[in-house]
N, CA, C and O of each residue as an XYZ file, in Angstrom:
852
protein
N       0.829     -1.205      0.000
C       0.000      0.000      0.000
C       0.866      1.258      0.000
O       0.460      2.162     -0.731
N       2.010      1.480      0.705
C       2.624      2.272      0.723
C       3.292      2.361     -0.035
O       3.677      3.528     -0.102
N       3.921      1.471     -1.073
C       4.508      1.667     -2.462
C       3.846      2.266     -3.624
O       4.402      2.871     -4.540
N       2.665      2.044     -3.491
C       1.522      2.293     -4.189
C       1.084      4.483     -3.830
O       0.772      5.528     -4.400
N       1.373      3.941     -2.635
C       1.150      5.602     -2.257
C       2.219      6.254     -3.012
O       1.962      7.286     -3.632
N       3.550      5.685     -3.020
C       4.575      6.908     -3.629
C       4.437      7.068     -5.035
O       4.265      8.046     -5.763
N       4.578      5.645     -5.253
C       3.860      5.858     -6.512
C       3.095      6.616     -7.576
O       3.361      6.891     -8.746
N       2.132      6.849     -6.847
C       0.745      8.064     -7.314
C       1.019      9.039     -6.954
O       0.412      9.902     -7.588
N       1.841      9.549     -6.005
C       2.644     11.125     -5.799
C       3.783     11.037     -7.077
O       3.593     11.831     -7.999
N       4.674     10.336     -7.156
C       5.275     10.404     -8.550
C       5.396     10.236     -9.405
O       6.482     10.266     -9.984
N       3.837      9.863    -10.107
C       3.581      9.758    -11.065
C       3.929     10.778    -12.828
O       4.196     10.577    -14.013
N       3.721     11.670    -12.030
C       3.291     13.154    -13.380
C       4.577     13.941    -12.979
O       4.693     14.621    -11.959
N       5.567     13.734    -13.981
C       6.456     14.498    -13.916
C       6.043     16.269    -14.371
O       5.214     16.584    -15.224
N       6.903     17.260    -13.509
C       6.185     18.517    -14.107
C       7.283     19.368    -14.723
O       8.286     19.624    -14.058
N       7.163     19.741    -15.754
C       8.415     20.832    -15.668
C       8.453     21.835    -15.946
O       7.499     21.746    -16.720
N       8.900     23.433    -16.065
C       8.902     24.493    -15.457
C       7.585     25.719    -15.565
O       7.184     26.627    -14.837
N       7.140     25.061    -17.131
C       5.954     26.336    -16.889
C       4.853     25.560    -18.044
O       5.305     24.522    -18.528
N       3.966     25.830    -18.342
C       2.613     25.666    -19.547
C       2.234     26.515    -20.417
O       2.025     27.726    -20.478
N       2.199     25.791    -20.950
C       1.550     26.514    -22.801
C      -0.104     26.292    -22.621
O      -0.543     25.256    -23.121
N      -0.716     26.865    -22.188
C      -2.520     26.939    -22.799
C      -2.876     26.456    -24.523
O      -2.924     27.017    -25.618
N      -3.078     25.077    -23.970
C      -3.960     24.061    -25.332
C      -5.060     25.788    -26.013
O      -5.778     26.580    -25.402
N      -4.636     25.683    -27.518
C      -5.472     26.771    -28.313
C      -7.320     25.827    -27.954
O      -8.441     26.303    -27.775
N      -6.975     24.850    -27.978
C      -8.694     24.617    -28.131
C      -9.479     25.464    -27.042
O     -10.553     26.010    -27.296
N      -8.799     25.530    -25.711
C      -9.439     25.803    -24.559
C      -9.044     28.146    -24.437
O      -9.638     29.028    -23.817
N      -7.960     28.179    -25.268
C      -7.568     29.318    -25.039
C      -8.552     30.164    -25.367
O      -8.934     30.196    -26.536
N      -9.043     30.869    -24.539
C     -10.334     32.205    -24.859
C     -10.313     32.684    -23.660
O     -10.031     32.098    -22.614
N     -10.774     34.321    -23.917
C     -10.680     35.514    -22.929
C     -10.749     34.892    -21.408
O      -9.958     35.195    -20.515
N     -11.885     33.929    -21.272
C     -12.707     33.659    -20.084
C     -11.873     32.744    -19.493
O     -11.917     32.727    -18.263
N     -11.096     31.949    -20.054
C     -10.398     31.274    -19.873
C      -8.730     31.759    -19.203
O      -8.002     31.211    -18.375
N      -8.616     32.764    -19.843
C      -7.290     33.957    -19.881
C      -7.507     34.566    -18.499
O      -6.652     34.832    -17.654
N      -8.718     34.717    -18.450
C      -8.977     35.949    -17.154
C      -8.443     34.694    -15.564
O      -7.839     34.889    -14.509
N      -9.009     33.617    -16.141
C      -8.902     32.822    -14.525
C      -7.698     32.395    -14.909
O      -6.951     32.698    -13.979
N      -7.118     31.899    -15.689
C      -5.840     31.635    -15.346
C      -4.578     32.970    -14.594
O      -3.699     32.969    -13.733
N      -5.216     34.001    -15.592
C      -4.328     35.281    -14.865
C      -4.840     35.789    -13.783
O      -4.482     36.922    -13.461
N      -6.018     34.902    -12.784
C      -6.171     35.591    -11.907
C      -5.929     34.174    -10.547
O      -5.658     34.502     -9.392
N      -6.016     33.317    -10.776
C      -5.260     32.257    -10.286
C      -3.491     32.273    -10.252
O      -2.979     32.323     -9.134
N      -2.911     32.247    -11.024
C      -1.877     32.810    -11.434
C      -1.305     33.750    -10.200
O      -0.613     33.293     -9.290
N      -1.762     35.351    -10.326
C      -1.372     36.374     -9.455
C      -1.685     36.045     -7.970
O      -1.083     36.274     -6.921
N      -2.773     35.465     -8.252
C      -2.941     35.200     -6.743
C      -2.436     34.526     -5.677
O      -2.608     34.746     -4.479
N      -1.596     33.420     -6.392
C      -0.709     31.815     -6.381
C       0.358     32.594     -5.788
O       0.758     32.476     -4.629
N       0.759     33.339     -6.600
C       2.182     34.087     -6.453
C       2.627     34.589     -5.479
O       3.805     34.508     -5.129
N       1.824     35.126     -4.955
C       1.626     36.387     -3.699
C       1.533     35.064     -2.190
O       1.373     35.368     -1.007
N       1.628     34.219     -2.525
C       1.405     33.502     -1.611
C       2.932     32.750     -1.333
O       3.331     32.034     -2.251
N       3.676     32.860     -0.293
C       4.952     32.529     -0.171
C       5.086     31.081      0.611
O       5.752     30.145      0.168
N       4.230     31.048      2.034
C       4.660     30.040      3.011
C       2.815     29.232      3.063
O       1.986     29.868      2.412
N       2.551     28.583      3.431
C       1.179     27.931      3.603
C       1.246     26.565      4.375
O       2.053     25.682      4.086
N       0.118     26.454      5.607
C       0.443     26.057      6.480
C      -1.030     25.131      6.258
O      -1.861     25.673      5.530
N      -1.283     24.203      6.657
C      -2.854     23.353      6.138
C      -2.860     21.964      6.994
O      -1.824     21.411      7.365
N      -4.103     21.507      7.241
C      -4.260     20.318      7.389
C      -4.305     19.879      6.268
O      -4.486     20.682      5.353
N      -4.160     18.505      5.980
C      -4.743     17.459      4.586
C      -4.803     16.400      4.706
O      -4.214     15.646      5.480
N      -5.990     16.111      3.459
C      -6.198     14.710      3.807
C      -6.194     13.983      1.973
O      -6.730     14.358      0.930
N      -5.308     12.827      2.331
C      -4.674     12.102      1.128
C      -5.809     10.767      0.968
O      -6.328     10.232      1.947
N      -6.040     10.410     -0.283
C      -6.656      9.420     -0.391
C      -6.618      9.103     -2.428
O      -6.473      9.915     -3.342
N      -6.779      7.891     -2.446
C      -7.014      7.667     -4.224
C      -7.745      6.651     -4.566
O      -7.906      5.852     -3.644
N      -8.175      6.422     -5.405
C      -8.949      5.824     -6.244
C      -9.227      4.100     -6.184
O     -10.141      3.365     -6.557
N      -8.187      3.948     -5.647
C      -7.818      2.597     -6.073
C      -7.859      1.818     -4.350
O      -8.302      0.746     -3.939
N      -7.173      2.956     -3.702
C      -7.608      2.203     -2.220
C      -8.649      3.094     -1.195
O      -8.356      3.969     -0.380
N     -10.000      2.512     -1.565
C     -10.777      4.042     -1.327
C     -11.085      3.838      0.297
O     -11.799      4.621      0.923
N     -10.460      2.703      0.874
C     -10.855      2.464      2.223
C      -9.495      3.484      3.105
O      -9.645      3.827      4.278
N      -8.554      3.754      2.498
C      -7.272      4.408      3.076
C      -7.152      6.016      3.038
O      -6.985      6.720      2.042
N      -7.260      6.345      4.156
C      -7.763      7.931      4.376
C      -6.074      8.110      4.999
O      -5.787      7.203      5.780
N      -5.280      8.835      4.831
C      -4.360      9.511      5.324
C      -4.460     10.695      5.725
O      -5.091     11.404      4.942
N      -3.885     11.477      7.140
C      -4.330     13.203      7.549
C      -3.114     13.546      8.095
O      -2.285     12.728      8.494
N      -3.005     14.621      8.116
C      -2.080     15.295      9.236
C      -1.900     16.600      8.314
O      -2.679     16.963      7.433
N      -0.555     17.303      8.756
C      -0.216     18.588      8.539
C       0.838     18.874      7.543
O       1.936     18.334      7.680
N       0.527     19.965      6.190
C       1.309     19.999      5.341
C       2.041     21.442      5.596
O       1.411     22.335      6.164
N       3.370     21.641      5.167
C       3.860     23.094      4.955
C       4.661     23.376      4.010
O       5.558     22.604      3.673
N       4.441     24.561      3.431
C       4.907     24.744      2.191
C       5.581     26.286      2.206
O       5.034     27.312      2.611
N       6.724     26.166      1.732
C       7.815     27.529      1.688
C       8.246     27.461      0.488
O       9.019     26.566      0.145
N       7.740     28.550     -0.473
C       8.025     28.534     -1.635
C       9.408     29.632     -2.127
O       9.390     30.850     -1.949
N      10.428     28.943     -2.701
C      10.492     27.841     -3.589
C      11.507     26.634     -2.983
O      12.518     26.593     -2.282
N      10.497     25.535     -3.779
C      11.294     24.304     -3.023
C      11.327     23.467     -1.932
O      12.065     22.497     -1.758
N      10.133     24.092     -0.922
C      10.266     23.487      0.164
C       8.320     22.853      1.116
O       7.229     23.363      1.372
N       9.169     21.222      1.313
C       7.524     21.007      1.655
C       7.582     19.814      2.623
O       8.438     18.936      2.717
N       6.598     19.984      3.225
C       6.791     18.538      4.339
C       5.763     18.325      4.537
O       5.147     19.313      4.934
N       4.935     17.025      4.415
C       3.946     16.354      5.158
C       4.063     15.456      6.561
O       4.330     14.260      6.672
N       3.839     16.221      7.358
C       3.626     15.452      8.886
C       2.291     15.141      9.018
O       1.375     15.960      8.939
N       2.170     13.868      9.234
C       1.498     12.676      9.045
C       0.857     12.598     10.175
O       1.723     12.812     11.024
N      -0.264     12.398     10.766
C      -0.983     11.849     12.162
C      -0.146     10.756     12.947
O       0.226      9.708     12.420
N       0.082     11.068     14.112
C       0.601      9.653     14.955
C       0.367      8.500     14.321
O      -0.702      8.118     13.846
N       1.717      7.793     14.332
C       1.016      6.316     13.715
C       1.965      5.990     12.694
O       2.782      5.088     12.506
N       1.540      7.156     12.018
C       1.563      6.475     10.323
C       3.297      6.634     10.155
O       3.914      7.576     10.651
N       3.781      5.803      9.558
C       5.092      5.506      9.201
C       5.887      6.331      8.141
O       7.110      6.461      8.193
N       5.120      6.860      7.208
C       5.328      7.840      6.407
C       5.814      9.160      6.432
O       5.303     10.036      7.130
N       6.801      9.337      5.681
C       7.460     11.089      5.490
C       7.638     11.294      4.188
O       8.319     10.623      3.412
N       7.056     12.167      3.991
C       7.676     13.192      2.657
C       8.207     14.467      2.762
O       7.485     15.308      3.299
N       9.600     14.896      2.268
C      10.024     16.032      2.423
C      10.554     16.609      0.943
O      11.081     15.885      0.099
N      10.339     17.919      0.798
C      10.901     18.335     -0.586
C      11.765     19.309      0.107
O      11.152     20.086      0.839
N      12.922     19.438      0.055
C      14.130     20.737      0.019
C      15.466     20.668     -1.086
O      15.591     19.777     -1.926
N      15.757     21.013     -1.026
C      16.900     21.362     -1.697
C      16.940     20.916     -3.294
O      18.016     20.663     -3.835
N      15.879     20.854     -3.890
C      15.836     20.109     -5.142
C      15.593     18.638     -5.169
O      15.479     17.922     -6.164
N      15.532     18.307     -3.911
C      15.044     16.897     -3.976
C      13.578     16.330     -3.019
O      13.052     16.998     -2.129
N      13.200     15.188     -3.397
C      12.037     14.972     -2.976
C      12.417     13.831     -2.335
O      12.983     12.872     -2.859
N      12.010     13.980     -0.870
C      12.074     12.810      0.291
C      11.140     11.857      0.629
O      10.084     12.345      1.029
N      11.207     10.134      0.584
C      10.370      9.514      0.759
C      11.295      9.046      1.660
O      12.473      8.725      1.503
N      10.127      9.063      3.249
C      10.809      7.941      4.296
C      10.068      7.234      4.685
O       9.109      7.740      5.266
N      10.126      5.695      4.568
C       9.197      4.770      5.280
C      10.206      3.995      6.672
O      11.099      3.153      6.579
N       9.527      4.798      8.139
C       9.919      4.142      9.066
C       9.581      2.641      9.606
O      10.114      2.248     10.644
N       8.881      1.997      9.036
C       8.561      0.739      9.202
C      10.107     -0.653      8.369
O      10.865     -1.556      8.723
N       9.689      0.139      7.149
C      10.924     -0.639      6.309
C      12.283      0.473      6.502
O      12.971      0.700      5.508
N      12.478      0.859      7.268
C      13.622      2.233      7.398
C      14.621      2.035      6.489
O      15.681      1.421      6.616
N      14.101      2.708      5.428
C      13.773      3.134      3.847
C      13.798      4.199      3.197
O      12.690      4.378      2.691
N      14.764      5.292      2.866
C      14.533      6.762      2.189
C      15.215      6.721      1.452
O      16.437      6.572      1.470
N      14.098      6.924      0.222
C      14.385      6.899     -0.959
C      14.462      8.874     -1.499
O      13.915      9.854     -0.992
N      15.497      8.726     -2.835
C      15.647     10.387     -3.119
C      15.240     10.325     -4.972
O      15.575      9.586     -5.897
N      14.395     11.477     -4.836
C      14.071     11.743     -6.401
C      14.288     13.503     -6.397
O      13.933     14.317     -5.545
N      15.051     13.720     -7.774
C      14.782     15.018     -7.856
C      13.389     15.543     -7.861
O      12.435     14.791     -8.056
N      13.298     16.398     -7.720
C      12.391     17.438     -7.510
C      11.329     17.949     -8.670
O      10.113     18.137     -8.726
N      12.295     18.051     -9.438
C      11.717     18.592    -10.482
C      10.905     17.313    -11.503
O      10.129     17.468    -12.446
N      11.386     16.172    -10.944
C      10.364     14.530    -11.531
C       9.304     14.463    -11.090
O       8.463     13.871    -11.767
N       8.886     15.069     -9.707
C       7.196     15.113     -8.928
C       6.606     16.071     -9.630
O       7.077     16.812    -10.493
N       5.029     15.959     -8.977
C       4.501     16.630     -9.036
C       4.130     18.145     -8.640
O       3.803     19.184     -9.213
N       4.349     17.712     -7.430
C       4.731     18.924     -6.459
C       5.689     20.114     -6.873
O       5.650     21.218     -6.329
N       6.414     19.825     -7.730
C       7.129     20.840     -8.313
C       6.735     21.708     -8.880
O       7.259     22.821     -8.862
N       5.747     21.413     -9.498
C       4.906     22.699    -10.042
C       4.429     23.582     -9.197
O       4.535     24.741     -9.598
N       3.718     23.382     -7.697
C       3.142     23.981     -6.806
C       4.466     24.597     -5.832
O       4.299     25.333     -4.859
N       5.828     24.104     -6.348
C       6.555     24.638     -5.139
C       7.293     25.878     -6.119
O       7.739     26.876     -5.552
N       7.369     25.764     -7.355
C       8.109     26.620     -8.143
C       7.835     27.891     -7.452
O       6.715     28.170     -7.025
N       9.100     28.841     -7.317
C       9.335     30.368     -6.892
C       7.705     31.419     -7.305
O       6.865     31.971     -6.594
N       7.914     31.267     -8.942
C       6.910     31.303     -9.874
C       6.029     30.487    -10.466
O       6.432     29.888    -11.463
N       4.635     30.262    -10.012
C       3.948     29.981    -11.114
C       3.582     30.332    -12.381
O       2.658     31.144    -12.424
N       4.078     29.925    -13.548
C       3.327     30.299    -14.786
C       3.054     29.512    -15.758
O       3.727     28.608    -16.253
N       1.590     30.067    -16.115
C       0.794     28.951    -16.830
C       1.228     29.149    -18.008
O       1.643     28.124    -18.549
N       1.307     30.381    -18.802
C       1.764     30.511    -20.483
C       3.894     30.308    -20.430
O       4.571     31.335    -20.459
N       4.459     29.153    -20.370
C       5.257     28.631    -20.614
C       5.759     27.461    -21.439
O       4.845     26.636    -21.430
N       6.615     27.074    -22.033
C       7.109     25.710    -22.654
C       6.493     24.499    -22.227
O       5.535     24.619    -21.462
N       6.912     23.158    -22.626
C       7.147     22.254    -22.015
C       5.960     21.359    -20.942
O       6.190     20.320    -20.323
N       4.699     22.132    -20.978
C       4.146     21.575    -20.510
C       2.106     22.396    -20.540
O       1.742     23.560    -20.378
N       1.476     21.416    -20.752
C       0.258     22.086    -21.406
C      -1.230     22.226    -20.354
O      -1.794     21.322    -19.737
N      -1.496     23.320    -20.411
C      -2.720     23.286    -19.373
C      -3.845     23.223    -20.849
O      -3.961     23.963    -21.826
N      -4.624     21.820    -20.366
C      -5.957     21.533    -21.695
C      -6.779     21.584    -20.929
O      -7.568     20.965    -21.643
N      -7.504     21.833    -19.813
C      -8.684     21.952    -19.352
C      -8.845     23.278    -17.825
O      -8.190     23.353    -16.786
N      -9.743     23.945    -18.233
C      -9.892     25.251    -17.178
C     -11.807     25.340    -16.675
O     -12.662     26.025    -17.237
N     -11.909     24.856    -16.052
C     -13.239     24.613    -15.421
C     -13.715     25.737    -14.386
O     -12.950     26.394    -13.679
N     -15.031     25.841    -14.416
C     -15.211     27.032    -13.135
C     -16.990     26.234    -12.586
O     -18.137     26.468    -12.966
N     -16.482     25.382    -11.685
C     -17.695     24.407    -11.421
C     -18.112     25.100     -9.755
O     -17.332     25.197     -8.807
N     -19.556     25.511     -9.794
C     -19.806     26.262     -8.734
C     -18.892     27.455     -7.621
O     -18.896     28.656     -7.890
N     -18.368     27.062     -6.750
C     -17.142     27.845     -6.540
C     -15.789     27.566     -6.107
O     -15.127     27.727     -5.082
N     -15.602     27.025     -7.424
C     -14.362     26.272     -7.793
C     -13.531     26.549     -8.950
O     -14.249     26.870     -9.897
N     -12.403     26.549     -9.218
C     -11.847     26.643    -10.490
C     -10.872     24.882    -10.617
O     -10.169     24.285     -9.802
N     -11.164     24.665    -11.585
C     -10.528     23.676    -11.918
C      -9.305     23.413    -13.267
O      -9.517     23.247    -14.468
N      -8.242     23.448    -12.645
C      -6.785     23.469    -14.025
C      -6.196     22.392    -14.249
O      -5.345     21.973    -13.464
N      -6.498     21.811    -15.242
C      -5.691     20.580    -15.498
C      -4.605     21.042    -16.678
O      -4.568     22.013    -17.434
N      -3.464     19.516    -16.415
C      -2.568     19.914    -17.324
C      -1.995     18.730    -17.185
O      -2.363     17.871    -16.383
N      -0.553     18.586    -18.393
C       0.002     17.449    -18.568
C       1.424     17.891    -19.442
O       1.497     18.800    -20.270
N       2.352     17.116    -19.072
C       3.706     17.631    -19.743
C       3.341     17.271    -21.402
O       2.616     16.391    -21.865
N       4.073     18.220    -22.010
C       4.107     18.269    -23.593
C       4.526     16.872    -24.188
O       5.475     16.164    -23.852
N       3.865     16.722    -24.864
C       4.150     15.257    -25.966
C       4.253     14.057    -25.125
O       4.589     12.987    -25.632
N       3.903     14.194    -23.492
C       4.243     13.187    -22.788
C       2.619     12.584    -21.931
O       2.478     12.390    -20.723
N       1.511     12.392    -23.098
C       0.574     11.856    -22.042
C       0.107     10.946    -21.319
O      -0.900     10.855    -20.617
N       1.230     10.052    -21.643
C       1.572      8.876    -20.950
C       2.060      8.828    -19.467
O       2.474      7.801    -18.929
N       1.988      9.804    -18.985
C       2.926     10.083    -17.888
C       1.769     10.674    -17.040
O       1.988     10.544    -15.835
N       0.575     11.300    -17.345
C      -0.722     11.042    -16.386
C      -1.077     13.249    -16.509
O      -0.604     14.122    -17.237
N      -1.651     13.254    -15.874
C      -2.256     14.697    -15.443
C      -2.485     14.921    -14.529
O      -3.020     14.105    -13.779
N      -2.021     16.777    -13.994
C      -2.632     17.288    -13.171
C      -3.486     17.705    -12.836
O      -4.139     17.475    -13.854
N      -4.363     18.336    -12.020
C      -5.309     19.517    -11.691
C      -5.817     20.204    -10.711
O      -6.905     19.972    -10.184
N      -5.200     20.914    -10.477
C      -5.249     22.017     -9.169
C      -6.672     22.260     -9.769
O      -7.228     22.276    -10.867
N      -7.047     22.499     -8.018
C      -8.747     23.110     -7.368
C      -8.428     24.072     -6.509
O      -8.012     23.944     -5.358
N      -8.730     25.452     -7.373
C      -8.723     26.776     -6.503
C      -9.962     27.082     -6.409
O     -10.865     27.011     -7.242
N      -9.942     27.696     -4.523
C     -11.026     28.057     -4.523
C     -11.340     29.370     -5.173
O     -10.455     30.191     -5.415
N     -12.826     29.599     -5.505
C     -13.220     30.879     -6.983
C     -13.213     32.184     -6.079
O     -13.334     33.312     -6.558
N     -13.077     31.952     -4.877
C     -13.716     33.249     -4.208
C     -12.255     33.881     -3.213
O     -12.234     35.085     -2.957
N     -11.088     32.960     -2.705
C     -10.671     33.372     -1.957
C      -8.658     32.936     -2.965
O      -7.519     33.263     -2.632
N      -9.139     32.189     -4.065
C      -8.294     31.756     -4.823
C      -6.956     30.767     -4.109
O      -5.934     30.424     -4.705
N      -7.202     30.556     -3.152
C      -6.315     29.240     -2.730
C      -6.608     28.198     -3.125
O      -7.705     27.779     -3.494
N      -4.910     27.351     -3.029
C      -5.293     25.898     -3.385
C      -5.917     25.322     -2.436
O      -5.688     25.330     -1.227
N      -6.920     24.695     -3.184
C      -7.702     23.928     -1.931
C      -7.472     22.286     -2.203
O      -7.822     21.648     -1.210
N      -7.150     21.738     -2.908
C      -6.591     20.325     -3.830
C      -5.771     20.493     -4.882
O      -5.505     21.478     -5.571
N      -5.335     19.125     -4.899
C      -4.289     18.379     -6.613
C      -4.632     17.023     -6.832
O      -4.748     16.232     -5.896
N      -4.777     16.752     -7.867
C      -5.007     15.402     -8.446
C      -4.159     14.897     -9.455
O      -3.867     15.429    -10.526
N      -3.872     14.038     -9.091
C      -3.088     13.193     -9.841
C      -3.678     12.277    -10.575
O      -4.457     11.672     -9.839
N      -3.731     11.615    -12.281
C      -4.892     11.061    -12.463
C      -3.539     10.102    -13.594
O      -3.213     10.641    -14.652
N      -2.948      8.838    -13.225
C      -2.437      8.025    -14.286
C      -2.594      7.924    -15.284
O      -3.380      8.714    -15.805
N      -1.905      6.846    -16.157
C      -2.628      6.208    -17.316
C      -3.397      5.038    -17.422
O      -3.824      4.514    -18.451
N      -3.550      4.629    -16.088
C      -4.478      3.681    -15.845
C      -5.530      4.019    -15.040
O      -6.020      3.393    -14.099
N      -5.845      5.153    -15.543
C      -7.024      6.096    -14.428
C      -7.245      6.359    -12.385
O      -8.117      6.632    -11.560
N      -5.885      6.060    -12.468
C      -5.902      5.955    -11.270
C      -5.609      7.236    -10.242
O      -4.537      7.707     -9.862
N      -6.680      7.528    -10.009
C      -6.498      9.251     -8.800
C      -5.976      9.220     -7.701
O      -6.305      8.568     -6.710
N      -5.199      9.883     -7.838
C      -4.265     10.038     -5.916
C      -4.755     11.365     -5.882
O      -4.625     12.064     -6.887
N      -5.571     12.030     -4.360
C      -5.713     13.038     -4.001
C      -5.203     13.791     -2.803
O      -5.249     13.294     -1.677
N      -4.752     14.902     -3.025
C      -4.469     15.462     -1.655
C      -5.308     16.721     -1.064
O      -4.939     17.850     -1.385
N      -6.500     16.544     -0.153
C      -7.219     17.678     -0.317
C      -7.050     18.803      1.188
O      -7.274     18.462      2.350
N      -6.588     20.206      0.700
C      -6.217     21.008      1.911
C      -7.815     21.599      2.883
O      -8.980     21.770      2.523
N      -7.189     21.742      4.042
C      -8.325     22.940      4.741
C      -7.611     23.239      6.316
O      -6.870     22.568      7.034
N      -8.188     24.484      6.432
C      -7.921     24.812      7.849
C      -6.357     25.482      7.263
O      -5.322     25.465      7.930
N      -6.523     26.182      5.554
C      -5.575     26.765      5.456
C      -4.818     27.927      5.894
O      -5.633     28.829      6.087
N      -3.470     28.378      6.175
C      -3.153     29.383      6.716
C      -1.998     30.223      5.131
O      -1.850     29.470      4.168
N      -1.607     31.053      5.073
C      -0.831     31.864      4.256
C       0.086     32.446      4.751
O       0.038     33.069      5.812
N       1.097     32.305      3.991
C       2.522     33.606      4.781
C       2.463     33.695      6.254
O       2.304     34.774      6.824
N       2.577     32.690      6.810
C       3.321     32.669      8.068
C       4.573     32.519      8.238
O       5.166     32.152      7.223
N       5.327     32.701      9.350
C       6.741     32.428      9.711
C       6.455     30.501      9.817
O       5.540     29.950     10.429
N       7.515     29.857      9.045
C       7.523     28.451      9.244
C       9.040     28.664      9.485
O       9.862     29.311      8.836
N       9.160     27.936     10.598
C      10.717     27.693     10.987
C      11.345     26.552     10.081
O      10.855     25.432      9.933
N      12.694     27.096      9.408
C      13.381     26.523      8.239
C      13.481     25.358      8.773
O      12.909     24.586      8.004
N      14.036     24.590      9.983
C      13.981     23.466     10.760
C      13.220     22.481      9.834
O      13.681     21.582      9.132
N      11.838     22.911     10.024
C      10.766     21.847      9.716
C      11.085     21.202      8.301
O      10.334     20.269      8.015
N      12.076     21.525      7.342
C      11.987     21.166      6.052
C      13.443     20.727      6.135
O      14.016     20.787      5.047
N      14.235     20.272      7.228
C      15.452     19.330      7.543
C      15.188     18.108      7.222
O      14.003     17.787      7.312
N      15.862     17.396      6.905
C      15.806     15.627      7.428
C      17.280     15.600      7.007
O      18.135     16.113      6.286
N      16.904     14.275      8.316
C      18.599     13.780      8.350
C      18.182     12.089      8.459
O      17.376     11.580      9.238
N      18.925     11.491      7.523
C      18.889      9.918      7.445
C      19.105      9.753      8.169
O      20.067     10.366      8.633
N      18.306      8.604      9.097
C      18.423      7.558     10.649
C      18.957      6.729      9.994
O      18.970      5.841     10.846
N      19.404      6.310      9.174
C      19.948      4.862      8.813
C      21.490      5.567      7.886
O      22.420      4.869      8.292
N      21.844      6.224      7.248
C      23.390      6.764      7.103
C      24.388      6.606      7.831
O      24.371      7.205      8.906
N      25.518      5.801      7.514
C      26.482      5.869      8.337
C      27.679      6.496      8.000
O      28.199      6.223      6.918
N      28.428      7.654      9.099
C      29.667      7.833      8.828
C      30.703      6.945      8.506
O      30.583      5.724      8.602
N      31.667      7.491      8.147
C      32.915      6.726      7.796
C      33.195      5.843      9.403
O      33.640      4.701      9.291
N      33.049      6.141     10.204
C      33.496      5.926     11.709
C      32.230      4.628     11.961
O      32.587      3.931     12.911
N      31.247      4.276     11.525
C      30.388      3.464     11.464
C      29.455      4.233     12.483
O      28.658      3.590     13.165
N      29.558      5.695     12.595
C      28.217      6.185     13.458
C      26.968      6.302     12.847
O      26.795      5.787     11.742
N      25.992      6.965     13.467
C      24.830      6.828     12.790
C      24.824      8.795     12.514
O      25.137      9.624     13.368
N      24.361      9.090     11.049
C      24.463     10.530     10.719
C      23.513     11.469     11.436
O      22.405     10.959     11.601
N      23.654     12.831     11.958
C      22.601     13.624     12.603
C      22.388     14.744     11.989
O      21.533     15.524     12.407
């Protein structure tokens, strides 16, 4: 199950900015992206509960506390219990499973999350295509998918229409399979102490056969 979890977080590689699909490109369309967009921006540190769940294991609810320091930096602390860590700093993305004491390293820029941690968001860029812009009650909905690569699955951020935070991301395979992460009890631009986006391998050993701190 937990392989399966990282899995569906690294599914959709992202990379640095989106080109708006012409089918979907029109004014109305222009206005929410440039107003999602500005609004994204202005937003530096974000502090949230969340709750993770997908498609495939719909009995498995995951919660706890996410934080985000943009650019580059993110940590999910997990509810008592759960064995799981994810950390993004320094260009890389941290998977720790304390059960199998297990941390695995992927760049950064191979997740998903990379898109949401970039310095800048921007949607009219290279390399990667936003084809669907939805505005479903009071919601905005942005999907997207790297260029020439749709094999590799889609995104889609859920901003809310009224206060323009992220309120979700979806991850959606090529075997239709949804991993969700949905925020609330969000906070903005707070002081997050740099600390929180440390990790240090429990299982690394020095040259001396100590254990690394």
């Amino acid at each position: 199950m937990k392989k399966l979890l990282l899995l569906l977080l690294l599914t959709f590689a992202v990379p640095a900015g989106a080109v708006v699909d012409k089918k979907i490109d029109t004014p109305a369309t222009r206005e929410i992206l440039n107003k999602v967009e500005k609004a994204y921006n202005k937003m530096r540190t974000l502090k949230a509960q969340f709750a993770q769940f997908n498609s495939k294991m719909k009995d498995e609810l995951h919660t706890g506390t996410i934080y985000i320091s943009r650019p580059g930096q993110m940590r999910l602390v997990y509810e008592q219990g759960s064995p799981l860590e994810f950390v993004a700093t320094r260009g890389t993305f941290i998977y720790h499973d304390k059960d199998l004491e297990e941390v695995n390293y992927f760049k950064l820029d191979q997740t998903p999350v990379e898109w949401i941690l970039r310095d800048k968001l921007v949607f009219d860029d290279e390399g990667f295509v936003v084809t669907d812009v939805k505005e479903v009650l009071d919601e905005y909905f942005i999907t997207a998918h790297k260029k020439d690569a749709k094999e590799l699955g889609e995104l889609t951020l859920v901003i809310d229409k009224n206060t323009l935070e992220l309120k979700q991301w979806d991850v959606l395979d090529v075997q239709k399979i949804k991993s969700t992460v949905s925020l609330f009890d969000i906070k903005q631009n707070l002081h997050i102490d740099k600390k929180i986006f440390l990790f240090h391998n429990p299982y690394q050993k020095t040259k001396k056969g100590e254990v690394s701190k």
